[in-house]
Backbone bond lengths (Angstrom), bond angles and torsions (degrees), N, CA, C in turn:
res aa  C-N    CA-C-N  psi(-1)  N-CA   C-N-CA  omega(-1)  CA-C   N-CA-C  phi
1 X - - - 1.464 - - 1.523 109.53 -
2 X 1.692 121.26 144.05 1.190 119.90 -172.95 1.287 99.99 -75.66
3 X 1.894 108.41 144.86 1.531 99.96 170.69 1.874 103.12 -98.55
4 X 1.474 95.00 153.43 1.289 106.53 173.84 1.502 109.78 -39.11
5 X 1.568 106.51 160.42 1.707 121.87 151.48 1.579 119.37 -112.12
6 X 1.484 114.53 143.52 1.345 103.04 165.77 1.424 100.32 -131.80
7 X 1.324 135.93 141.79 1.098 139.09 -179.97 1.730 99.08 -126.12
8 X 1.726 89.16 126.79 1.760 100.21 -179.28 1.472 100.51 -121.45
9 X 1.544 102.83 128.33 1.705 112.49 -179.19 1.449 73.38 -102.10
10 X 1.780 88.02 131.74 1.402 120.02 148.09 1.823 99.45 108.76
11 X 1.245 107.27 123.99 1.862 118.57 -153.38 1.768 82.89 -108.21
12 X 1.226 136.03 -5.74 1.493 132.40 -170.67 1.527 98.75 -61.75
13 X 1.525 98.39 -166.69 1.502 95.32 177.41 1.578 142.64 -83.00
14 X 1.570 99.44 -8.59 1.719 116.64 -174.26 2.497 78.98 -86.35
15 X 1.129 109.34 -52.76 1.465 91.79 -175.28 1.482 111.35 -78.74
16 X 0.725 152.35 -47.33 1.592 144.60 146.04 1.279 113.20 1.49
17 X 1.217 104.88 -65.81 1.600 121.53 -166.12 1.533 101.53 -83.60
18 X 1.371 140.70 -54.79 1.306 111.40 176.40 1.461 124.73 -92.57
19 X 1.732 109.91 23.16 1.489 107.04 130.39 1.445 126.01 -70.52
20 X 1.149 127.48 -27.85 1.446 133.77 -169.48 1.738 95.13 -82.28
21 X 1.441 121.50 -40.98 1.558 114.63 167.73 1.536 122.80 -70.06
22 X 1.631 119.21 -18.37 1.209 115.14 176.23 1.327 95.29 -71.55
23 X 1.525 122.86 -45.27 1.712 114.39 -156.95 1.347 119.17 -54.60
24 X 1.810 118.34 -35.77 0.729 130.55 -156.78 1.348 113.76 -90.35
25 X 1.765 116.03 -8.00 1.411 133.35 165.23 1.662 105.53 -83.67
26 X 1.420 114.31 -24.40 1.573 103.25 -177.30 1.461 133.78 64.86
27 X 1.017 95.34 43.71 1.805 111.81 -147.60 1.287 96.81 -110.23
28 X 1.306 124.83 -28.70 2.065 124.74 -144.94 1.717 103.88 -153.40
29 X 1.120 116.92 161.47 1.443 126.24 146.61 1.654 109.44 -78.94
30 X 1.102 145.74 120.19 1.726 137.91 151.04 1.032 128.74 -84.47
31 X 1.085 105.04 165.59 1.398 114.76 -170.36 1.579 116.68 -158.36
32 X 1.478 121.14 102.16 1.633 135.61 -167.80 1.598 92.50 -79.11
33 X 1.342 106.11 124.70 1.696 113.45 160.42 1.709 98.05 -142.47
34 X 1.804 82.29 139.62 1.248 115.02 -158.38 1.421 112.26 -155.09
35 X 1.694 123.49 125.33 1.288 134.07 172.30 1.747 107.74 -48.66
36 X 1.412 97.26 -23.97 1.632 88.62 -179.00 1.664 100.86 -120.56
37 X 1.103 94.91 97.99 1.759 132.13 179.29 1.367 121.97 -39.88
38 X 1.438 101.45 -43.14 2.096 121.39 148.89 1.244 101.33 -54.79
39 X 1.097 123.80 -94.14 1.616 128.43 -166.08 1.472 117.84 -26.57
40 X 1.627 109.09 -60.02 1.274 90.59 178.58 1.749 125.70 -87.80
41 X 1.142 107.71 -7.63 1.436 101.70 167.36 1.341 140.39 -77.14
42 X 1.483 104.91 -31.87 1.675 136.15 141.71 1.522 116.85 -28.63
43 X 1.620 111.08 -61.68 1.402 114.69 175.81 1.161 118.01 -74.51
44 X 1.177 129.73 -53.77 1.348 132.08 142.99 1.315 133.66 18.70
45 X 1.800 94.97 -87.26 1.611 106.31 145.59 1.239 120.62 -61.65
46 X 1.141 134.89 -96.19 1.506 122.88 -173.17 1.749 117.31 3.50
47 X 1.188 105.79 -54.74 1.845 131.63 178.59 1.437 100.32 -36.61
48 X 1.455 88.41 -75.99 1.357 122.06 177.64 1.661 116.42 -24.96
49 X 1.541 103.14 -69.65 1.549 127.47 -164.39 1.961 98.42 -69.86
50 X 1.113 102.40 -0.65 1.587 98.54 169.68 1.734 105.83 -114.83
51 X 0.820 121.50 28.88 1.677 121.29 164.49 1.156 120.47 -64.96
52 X 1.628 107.45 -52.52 1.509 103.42 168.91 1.349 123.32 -30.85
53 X 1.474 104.66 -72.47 1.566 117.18 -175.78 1.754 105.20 -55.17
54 X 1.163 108.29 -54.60 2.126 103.05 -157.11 1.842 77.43 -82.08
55 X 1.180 165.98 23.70 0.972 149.43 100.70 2.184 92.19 104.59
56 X 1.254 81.95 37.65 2.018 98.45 -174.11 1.853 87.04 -94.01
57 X 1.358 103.38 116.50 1.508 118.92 179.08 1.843 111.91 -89.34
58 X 1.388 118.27 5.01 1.286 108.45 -174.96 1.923 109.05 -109.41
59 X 1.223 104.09 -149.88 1.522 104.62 158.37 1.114 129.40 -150.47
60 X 1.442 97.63 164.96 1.693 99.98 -154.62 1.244 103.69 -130.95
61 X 1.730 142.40 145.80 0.949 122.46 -170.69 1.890 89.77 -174.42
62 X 1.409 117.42 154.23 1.558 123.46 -164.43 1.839 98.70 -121.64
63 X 1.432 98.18 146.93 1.519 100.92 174.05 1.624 118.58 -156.85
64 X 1.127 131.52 -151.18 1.180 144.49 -164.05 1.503 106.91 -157.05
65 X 1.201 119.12 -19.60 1.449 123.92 162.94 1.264 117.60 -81.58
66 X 1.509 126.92 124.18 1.590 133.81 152.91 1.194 99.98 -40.49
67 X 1.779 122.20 -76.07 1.165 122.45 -144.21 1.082 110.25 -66.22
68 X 1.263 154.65 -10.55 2.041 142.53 119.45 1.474 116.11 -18.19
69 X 1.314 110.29 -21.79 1.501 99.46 178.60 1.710 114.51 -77.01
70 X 0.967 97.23 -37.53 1.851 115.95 165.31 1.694 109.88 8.77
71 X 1.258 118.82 107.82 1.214 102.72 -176.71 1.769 137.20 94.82
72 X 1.098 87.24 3.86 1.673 103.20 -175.04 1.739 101.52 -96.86
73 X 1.380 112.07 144.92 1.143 149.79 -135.60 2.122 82.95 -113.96
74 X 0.756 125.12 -58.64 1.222 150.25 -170.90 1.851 146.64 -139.93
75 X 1.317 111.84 97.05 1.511 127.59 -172.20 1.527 105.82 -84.61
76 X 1.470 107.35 133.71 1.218 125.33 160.20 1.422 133.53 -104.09
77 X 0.897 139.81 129.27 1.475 116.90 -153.43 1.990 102.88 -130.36
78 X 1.113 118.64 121.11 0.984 100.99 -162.37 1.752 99.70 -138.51
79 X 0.960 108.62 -9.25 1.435 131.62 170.92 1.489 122.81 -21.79
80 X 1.029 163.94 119.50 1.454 156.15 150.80 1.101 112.91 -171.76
81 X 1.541 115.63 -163.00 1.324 122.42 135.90 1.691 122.49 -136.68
82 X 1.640 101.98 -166.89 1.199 91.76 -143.10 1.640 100.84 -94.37
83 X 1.497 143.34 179.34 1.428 128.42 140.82 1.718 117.19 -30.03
84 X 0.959 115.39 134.38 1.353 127.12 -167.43 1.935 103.80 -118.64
85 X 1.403 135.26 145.79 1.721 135.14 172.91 1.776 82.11 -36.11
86 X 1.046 114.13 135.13 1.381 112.80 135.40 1.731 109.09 91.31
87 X 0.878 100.43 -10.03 1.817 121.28 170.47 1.685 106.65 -58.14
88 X 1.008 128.47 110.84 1.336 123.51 143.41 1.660 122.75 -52.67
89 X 1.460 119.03 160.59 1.392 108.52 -168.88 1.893 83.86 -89.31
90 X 1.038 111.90 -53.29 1.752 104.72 171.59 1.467 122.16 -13.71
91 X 1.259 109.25 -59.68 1.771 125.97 -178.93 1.428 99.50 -72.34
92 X 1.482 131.30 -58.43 1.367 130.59 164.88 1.928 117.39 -14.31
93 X 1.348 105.32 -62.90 1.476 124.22 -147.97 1.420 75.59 -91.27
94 X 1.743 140.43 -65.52 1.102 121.68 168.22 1.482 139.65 1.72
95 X 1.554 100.86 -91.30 1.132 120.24 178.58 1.915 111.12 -55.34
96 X 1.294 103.30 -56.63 1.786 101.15 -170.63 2.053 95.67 -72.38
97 X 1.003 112.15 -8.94 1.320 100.07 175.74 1.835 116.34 -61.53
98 X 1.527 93.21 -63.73 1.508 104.71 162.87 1.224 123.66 -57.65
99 X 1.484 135.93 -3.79 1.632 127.16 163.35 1.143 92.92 -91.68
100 X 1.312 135.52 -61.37 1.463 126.65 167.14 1.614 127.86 -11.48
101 X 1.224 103.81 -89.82 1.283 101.51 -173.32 1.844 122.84 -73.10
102 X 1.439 113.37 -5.23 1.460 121.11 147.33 1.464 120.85 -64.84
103 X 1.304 131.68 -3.96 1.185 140.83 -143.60 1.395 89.86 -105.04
104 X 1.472 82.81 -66.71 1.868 108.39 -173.34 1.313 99.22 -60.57
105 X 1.248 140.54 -47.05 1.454 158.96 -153.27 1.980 86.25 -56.04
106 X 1.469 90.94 -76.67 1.427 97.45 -169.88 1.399 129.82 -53.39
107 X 1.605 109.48 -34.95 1.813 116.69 -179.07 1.403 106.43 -62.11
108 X 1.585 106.48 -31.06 1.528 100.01 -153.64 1.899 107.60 -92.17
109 X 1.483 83.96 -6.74 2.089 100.09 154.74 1.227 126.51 -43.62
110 X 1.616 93.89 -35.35 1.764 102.36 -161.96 1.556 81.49 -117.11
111 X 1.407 118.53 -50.12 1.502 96.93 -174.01 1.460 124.89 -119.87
112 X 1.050 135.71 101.51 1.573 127.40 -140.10 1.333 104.67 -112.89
113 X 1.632 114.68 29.41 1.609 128.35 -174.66 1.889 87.69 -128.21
114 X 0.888 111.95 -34.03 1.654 112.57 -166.53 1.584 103.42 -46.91
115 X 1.695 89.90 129.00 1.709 88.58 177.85 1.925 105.26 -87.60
116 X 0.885 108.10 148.33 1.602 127.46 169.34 1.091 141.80 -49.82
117 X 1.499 149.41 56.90 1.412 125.07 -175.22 1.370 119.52 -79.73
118 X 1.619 147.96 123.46 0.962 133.57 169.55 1.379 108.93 -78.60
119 X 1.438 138.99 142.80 1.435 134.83 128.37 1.433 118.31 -82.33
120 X 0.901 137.14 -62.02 1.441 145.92 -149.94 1.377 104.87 -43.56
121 X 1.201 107.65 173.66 1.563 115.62 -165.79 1.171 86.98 -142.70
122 X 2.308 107.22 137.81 1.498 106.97 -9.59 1.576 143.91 -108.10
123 X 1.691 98.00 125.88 1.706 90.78 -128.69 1.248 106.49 -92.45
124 X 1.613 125.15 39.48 1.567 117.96 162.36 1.534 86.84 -97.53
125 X 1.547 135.22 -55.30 1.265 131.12 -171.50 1.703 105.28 -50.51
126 X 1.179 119.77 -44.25 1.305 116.80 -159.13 1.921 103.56 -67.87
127 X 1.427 97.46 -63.82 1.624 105.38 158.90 1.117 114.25 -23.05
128 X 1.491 150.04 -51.58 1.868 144.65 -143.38 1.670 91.65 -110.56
129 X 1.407 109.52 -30.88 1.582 104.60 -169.70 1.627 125.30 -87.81
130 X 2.098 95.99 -21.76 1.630 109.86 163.16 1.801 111.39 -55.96
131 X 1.268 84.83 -56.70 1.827 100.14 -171.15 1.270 117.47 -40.68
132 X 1.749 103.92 -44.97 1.534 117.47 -164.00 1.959 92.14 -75.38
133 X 0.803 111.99 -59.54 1.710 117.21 -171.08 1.472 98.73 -62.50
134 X 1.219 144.15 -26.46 1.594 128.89 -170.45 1.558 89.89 -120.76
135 X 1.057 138.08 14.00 1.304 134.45 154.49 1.358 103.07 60.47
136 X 1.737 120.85 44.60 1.392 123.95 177.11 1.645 117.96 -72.99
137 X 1.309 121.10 139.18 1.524 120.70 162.15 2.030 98.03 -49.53
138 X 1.641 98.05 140.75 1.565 92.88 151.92 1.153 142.17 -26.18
139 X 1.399 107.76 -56.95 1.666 127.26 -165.54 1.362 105.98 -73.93
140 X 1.801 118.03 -13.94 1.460 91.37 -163.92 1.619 95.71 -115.23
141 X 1.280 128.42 64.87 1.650 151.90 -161.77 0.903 126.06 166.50
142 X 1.358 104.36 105.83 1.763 97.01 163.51 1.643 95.25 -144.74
143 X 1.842 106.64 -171.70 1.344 88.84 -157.22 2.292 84.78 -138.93
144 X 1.365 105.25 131.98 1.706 92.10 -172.50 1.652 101.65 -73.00
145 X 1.277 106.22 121.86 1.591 125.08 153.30 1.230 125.56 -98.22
146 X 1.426 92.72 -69.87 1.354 124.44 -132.42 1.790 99.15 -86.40
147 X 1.605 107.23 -25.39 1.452 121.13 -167.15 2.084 80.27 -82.02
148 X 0.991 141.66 -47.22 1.226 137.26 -146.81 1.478 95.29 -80.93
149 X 1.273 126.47 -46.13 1.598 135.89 -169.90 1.476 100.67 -79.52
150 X 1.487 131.04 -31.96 1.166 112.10 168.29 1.720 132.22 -87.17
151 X 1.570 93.04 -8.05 1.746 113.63 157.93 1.886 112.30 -54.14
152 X 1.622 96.36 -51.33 1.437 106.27 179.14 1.804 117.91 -57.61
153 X 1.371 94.10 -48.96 1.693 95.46 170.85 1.231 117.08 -68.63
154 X 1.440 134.79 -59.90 1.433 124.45 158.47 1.254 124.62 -13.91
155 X 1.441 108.74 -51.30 1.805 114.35 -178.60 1.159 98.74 -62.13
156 X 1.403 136.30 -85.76 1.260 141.21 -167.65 1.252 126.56 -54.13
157 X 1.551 136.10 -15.38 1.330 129.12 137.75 1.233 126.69 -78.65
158 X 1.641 130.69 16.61 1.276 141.12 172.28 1.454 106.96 -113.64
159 X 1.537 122.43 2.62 1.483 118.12 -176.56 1.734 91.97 -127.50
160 X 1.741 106.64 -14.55 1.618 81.29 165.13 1.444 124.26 -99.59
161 X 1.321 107.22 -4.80 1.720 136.93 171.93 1.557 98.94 -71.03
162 X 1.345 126.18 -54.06 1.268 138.44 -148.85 1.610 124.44 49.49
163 X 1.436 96.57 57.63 1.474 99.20 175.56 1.853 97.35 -137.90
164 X 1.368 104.08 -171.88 1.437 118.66 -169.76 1.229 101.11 -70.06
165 X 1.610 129.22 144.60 1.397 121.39 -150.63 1.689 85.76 -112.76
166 X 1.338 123.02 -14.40 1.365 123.29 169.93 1.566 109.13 -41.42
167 X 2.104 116.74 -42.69 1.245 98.36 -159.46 1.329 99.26 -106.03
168 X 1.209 104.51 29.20 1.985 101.67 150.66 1.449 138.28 -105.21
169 X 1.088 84.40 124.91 2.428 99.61 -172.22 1.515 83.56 -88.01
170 X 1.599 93.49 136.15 1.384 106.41 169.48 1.751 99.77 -165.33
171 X 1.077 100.24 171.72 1.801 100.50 171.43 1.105 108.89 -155.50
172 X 1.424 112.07 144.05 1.923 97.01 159.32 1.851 99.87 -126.50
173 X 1.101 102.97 145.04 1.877 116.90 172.45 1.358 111.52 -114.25
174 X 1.336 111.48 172.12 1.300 114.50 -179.75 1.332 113.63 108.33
175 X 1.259 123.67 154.55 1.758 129.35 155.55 1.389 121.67 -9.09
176 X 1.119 129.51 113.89 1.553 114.76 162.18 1.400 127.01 -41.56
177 X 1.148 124.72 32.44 1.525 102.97 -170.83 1.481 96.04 -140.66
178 X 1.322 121.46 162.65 1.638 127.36 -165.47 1.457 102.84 -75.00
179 X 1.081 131.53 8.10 1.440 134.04 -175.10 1.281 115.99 -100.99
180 X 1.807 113.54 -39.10 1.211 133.45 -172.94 1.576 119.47 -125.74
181 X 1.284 113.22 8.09 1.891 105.74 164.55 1.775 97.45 -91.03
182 X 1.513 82.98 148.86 1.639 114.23 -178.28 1.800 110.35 -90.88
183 X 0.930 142.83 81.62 1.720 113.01 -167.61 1.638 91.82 -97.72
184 X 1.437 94.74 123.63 1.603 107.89 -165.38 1.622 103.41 -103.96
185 X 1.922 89.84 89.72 1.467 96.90 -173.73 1.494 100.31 -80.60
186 X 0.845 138.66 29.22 1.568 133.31 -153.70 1.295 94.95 -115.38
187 X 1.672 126.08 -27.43 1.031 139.03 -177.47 1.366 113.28 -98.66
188 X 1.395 124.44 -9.29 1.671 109.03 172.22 0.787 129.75 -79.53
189 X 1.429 118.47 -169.31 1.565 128.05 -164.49 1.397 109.87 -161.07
190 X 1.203 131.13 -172.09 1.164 148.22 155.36 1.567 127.26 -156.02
191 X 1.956 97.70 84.90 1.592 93.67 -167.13 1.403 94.68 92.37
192 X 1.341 143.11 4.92 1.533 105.93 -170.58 1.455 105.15 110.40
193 X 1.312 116.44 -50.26 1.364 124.86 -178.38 1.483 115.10 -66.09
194 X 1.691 124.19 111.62 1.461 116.14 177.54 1.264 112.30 -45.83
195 X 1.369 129.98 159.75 1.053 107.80 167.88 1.536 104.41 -120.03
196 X 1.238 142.42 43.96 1.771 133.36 112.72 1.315 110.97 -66.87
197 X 1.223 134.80 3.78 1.605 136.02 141.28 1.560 109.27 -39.25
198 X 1.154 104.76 -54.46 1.533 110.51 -122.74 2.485 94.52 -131.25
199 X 1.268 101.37 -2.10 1.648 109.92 -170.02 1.921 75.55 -159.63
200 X 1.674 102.82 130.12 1.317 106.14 121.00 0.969 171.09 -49.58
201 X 0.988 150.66 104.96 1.793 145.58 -150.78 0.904 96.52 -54.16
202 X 1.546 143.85 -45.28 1.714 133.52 -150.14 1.983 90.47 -67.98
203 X 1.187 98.11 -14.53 1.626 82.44 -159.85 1.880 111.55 -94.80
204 X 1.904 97.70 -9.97 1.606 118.22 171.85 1.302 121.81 -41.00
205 X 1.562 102.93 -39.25 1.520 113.57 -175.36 1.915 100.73 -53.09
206 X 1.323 111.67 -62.09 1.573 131.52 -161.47 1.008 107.76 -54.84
207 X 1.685 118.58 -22.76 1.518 119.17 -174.46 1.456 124.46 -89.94
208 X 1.521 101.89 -30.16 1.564 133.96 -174.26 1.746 99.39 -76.17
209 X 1.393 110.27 -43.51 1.185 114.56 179.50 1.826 127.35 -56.18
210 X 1.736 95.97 -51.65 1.487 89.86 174.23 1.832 113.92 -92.52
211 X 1.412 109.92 12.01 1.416 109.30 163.07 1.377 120.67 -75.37
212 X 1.512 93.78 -34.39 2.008 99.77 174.51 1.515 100.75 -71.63
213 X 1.202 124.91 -53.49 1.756 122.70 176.84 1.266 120.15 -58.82
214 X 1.604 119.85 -16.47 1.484 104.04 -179.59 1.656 144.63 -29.70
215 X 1.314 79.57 -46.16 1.805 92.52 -178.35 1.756 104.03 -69.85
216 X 1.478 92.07 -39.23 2.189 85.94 -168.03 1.421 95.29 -75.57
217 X 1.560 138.63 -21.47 1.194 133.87 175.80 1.657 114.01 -36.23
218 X 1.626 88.53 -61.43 1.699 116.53 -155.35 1.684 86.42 -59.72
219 X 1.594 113.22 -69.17 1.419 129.13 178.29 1.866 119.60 -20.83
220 X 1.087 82.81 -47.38 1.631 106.91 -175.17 1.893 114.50 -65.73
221 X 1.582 99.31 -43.27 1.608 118.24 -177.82 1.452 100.78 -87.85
222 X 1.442 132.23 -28.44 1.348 117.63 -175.09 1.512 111.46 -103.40
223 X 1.444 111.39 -3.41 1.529 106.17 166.06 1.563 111.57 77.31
224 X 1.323 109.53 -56.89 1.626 114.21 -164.50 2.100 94.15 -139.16
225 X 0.925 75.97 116.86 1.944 94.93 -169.00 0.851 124.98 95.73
226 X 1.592 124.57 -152.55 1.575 126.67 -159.19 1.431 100.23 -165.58
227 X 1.472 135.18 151.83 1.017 140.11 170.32 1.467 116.47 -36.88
228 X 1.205 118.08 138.57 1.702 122.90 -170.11 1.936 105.90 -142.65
229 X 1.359 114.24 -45.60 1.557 119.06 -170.22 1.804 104.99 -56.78
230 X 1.885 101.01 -57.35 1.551 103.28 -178.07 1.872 112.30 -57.47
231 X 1.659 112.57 -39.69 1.510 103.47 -161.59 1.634 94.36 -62.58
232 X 1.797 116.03 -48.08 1.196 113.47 -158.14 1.847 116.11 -47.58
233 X 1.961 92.47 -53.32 1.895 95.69 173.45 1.731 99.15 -56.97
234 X 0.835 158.31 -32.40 1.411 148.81 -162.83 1.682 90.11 -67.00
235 X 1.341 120.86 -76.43 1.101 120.19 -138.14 1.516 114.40 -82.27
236 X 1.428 115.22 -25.69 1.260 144.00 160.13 1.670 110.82 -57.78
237 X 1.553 123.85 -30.55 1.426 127.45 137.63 1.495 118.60 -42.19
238 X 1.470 139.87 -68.06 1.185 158.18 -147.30 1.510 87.89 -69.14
239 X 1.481 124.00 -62.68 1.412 145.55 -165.36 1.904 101.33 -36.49
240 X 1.830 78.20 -72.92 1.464 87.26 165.16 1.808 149.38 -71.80
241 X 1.355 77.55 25.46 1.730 98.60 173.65 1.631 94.86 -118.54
242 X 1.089 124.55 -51.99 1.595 108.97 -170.28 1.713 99.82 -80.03
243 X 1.222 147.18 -60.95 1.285 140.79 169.77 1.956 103.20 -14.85
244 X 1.258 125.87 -86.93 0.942 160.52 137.41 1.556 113.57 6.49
245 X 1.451 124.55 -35.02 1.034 136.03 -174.29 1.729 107.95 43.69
246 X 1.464 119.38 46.54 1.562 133.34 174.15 1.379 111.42 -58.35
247 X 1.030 124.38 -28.92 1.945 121.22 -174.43 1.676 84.64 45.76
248 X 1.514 120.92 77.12 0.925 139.02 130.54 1.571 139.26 -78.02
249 X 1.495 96.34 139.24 1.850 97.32 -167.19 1.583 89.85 -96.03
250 X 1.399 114.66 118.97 1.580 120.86 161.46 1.156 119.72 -146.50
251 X 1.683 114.26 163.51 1.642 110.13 -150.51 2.042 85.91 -94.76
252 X 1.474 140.40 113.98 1.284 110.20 171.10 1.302 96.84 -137.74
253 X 1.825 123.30 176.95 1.198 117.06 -139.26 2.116 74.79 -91.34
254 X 1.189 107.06 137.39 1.671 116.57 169.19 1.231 126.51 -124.17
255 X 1.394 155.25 112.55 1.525 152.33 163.45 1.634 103.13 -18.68
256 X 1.347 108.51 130.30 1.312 101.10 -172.61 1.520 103.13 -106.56
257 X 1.396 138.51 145.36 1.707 147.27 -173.13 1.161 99.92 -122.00
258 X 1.576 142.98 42.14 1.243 149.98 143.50 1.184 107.08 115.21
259 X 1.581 136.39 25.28 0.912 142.66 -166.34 2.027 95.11 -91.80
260 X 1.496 117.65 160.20 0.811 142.18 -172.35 2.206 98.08 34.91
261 X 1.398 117.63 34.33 1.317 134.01 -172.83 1.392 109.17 55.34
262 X 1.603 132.84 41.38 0.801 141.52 -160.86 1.677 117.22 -144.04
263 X 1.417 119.05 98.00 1.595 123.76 -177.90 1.509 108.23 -114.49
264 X 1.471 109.52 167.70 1.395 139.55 142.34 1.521 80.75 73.79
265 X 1.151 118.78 65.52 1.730 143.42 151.77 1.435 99.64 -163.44
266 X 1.720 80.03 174.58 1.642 109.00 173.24 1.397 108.41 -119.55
267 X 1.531 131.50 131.62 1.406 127.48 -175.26 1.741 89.14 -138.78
268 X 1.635 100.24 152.65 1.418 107.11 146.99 1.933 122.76 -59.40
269 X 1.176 91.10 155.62 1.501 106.20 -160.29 1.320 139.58 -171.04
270 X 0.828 162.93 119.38 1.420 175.55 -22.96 1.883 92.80 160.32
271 X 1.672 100.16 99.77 1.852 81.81 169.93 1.562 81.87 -150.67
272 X 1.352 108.24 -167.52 1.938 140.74 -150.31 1.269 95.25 -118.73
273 X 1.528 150.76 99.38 1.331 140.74 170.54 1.354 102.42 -107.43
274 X 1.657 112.41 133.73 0.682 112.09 178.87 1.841 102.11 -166.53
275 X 0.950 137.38 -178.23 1.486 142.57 -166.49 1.408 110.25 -43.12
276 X 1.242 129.69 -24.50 1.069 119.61 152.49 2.078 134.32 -91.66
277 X 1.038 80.76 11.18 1.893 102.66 -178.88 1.694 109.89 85.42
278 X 0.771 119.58 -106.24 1.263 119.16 -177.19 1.642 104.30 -111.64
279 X 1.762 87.21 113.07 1.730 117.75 -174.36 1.334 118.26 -80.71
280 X 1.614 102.27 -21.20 1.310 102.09 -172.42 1.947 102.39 167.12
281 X 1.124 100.34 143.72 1.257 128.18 -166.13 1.651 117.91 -117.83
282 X 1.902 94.94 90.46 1.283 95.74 -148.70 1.901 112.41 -83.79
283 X 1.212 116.62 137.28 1.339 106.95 -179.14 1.474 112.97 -88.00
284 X 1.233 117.87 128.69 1.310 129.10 173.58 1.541 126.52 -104.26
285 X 1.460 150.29 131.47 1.191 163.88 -121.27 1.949 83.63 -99.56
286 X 1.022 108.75 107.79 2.127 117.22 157.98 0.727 100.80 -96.55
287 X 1.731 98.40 164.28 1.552 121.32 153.65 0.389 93.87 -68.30
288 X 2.063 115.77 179.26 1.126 141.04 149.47 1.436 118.00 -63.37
289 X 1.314 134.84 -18.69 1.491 130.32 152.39 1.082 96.59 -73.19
290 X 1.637 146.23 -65.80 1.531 118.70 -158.56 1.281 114.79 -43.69
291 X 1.444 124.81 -59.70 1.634 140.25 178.97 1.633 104.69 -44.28
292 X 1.482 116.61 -27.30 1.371 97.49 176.53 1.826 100.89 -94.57
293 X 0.899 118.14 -16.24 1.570 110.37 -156.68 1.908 82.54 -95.14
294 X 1.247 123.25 -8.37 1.518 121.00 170.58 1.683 111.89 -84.42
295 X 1.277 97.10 -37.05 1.379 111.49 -174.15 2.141 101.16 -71.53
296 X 0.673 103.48 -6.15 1.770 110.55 -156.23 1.889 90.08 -97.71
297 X 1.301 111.11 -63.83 1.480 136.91 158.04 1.382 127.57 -10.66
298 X 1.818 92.43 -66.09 1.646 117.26 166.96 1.147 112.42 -71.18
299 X 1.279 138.22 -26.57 1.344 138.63 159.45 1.519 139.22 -78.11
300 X 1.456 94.30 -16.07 1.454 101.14 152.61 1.515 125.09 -66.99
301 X 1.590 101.86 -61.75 1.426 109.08 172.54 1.411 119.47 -50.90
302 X 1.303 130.50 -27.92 0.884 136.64 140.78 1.525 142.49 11.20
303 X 2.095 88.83 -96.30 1.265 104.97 -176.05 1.568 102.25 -86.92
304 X 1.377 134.76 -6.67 1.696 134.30 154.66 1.292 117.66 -42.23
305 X 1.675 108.96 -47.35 1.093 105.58 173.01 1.266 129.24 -89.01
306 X 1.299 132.15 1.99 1.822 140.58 161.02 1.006 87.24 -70.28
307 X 1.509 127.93 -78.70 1.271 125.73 -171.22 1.449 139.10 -33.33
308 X 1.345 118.21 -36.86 1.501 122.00 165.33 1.383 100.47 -101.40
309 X 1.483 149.15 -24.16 1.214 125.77 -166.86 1.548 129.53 -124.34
């Protein structure tokens, strides 16, 4: 039986690293492509030269050529860069816009079925603005948010619970950005168990708070980069739901077709991944603050995109 392909643009450390989490799922052949032709072929190997041991039966190998991507089942895109002193977010979305959608431009040369993951930031704008310019179906794009921000809440109501953060359901939707994710504690659990069972509300505020800061937390403590270990397990999850054909429920950033009365963006969201990427885009019952704090979200992403495009 043929084994899958996954091809990840961008050899840095969020793609590095969830090549090293795909390997270790055993799921795909990979393949690192990278403007810097050392880097990813280097890692590549290195990856590679540990098969023996992590007991990864496919192959893995880094390049500078698209046309190696040929044939892949699934693109990761992880490519950019980051806010820079003195960067406007304009020039930001600019610049990673155009590695972006050259990215996609090129995989889908060789493979023009490959479903999409975006990482890069900012990746609800980047997600709605690939699609619109390569004239993608919905299903075959989406961009990981929503799975990474609800990793973050999980953690932090499992360290103020002090139990295994595995058996906490939680989600957050909305915009990637600390202004506009929702983490809809109203809806968790643990096991089944609500969790205003089991955590006080007075204490909801404290949790919601450093879930929106997560990323500037990490940013803030490492000085020079950005979180890479959580996005990689996030997205390297997603992978292994569409490979896999899992009819998995996950929150990820999706083009919306009037769902929650809301189009022509990309928001985090509640959808079905599975062999065809995103199966379906499930609507779930809001408040009337969620629907506005969604509605607020979609309008950010929005005006990012008038604004640069």
């Amino acid at each position: 039986m043929r084994r899958h392909k996954v091809s990840i643009i961008g050899a840095g450390m969020v793609g590095s690293t969830t090549a090293h989490c795909l390997a270790g799922k055993d799921i795909a052949d990979i393949l690192l492509v990278d403007i810097k032709d050392g880097l990813s072929t280097g890692k590549g190997l290195d990856l590679f030269e540990a098969s023996p041991i992590s007991e990864f039966h496919g192959h893995i190998e880094g390049t500078g050529d698209y046309a190696l991507s040929r044939g892949s089942d699934l693109v990761v895109v992880t490519a950019g860069i980051p806010r820079k002193p003195g960067m406007s977010r304009k020039e930001l979305i600019g610049i990673n816009c155009e590695i972006v959608v050259n990215a996609v431009s090129e995989c889908l040369k060789y493979s023009p079925d490959a479903k999409v993951i975006i990482v890069t930031n900012p990746v609800d704008v980047l997600v709605e603005v690939v699609r619109r310019t390569l004239s993608l179906p919905r299903n075959q794009i989406m961009g990981m948010s929503g799975m990474l921000d609800s990793s973050r809440l999980r953690t932090f109501i499992a360290v103020e619970l002090n139990i295994a953060p595995h058996d906490i359901n939680a989600m957050v939707i909305g915009a990637h950005t600390a202004e506009n994710m929702i983490p809809m504690l109203r809806l968790a659990n643990v096991n089944s168990v609500p969790l205003k069972e089991l955590l006080p509300q007075e204490k909801w505020p404290e949790i919601v708070k450093r879930t929106k800061n997560a990323g500037a937390e990490i940013v803030s403590l490492l000085e020079i980069g950005s979180a890479y270990y959580a996005p990689a397990e996030a997205t390297a999850e997603m992978v292994d739901a569409i490979l896999r054909d899992k009819k998995r429920v996950m929150p990820c950033s999706v083009c919306l077709e009037g769902e929650y009365g809301l189009s022509d963006c990309a928001l985090g969201l509640p959808v079905i991944l599975g062999k065809e990427g995103v199966e379906k885009v499930l609507e779930i019952e809001l408040t009337d603050e969620e629907n506005q704090e969604l509605a607020k979200g979609a309008q950010f992403v929005k005006e990012m995109i008038r604004e640069n495009f």
